[in-house]
C-alpha positions as CSV (number, residue, x, y, z in Angstrom):
1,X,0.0,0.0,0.0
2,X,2.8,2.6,1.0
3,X,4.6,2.2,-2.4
4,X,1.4,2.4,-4.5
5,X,0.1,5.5,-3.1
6,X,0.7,8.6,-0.7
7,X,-0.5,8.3,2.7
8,X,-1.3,11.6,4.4
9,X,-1.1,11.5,8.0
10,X,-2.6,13.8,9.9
11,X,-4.3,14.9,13.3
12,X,-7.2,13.2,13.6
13,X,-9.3,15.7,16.3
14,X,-7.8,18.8,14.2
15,X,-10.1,21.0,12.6
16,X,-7.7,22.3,10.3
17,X,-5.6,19.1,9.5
18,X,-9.5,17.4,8.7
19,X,-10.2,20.2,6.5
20,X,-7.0,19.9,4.5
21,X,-7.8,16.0,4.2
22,X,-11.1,17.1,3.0
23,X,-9.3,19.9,0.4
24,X,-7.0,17.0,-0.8
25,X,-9.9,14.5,-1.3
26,X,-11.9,17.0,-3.7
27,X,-8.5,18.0,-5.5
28,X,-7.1,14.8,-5.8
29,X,-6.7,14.7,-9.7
30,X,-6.6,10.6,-9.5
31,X,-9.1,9.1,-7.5
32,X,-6.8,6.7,-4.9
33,X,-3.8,8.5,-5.5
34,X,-3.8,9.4,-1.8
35,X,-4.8,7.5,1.2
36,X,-5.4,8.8,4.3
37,X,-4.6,7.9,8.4
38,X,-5.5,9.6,11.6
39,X,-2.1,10.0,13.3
40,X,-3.9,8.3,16.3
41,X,-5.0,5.6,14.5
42,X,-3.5,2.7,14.7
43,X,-2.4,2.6,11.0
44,X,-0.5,5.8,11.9
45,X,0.9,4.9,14.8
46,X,2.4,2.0,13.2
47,X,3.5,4.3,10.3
48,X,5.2,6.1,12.8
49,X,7.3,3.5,14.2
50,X,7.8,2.6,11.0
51,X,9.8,5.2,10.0
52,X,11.3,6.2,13.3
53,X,8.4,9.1,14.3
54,X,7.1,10.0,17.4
55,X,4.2,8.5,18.3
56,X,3.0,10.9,21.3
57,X,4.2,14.0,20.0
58,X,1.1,14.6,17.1
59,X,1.6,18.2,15.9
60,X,3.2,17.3,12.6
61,X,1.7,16.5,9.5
62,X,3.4,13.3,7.6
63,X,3.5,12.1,4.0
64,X,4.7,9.1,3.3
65,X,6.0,8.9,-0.4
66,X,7.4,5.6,-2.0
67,X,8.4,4.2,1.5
68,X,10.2,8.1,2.7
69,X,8.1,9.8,5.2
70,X,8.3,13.5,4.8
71,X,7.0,15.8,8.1
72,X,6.2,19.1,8.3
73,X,6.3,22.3,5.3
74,X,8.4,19.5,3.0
75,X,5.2,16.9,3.5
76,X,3.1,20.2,3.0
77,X,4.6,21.1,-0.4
78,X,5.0,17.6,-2.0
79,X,1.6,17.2,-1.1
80,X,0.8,20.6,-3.0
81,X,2.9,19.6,-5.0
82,X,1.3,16.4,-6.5
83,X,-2.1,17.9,-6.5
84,X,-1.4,19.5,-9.6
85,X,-2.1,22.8,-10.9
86,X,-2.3,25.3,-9.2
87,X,-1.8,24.0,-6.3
88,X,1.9,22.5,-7.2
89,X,2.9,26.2,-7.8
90,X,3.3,26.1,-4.2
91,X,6.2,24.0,-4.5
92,X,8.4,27.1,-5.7
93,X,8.8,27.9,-1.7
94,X,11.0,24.9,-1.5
95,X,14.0,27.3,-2.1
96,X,13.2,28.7,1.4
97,X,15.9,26.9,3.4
98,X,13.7,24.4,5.8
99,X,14.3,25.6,9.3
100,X,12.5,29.2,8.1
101,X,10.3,27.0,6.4
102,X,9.7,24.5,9.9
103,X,9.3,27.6,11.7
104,X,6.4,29.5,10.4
105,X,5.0,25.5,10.0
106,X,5.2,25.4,13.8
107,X,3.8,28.6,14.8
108,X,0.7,27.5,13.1
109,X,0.7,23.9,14.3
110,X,0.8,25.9,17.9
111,X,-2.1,27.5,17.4
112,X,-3.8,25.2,15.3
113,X,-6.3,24.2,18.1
114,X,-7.0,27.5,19.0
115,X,-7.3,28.9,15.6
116,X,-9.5,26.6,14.0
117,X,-10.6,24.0,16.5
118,X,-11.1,20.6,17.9
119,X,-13.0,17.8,17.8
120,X,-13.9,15.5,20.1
121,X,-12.8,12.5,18.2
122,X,-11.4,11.1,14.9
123,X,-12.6,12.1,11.4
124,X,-15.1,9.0,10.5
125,X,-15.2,8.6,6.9
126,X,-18.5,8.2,5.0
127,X,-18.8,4.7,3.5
128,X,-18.0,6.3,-0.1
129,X,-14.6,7.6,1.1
130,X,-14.2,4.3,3.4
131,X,-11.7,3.1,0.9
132,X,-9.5,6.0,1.2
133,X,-8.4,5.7,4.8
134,X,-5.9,3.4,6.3
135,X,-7.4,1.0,9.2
């Protein structure tokens, strides 16, 4: 599964990081291209260990890629990235060197909660988009 198609993990009980799951879903120009995990599932836990990520410490967003789990902006932009026009014009920021990059990533990961919300559990997907997420 991990070679055939991106898996996007994300936090599960974030507003924001279910909206962008929801932004990639709609934009995905490939239907199946992506697959999707809950970093508190237990599919992304065990991604996690997988590739040597913490598994308490949940305010990053992961793509895994081809077995090479990107975090934070660079998992941001590749995603962009292989969305397609225009979103892939995004990945022109990749020239910012990644600690500027990580920073701004973690100021909003910060305030993500605040900003846009919790919930008070996991995405559940609807039996149409079932498919799509990682058990």
């Amino acid at each position: 599964m991990e070679r055939e198609h991106a898996i996007v993990l994300f936090d599960g009980v974030c507003n924001l990081c279910n909206g962008l799951v929801q932004f990639v879903i709609r934009r995905d120009p490939a239907p199946a291209r992506f697959r999707f995990a809950a970093l508190q599932s237990n599919a992304g836990q065990q991604l996690l260990r997988e590739h040597g990520l913490s598994t308490v410490d949940l305010d990053t967003f992961v793509l895994v890629e081809a077995g090479v789990a990107r975090v934070r902006s660079t998992a941001a932009l590749r995603l962009l990235k292989r969305l397609g026009l225009p979103w892939s014009l995004a990945w022109s920021f990749i020239i910012v060197p990644r600690p500027l990059r990580d920073a701004v990533y973690r100021f909003v990961a910060r305030n993500r909660y605040r900003w846009f919300g919790v919930r008070e559990s996991c995405m559940v997907p609807t039996p149409e988009l079932r498919s799509r997420f990682l058990e």
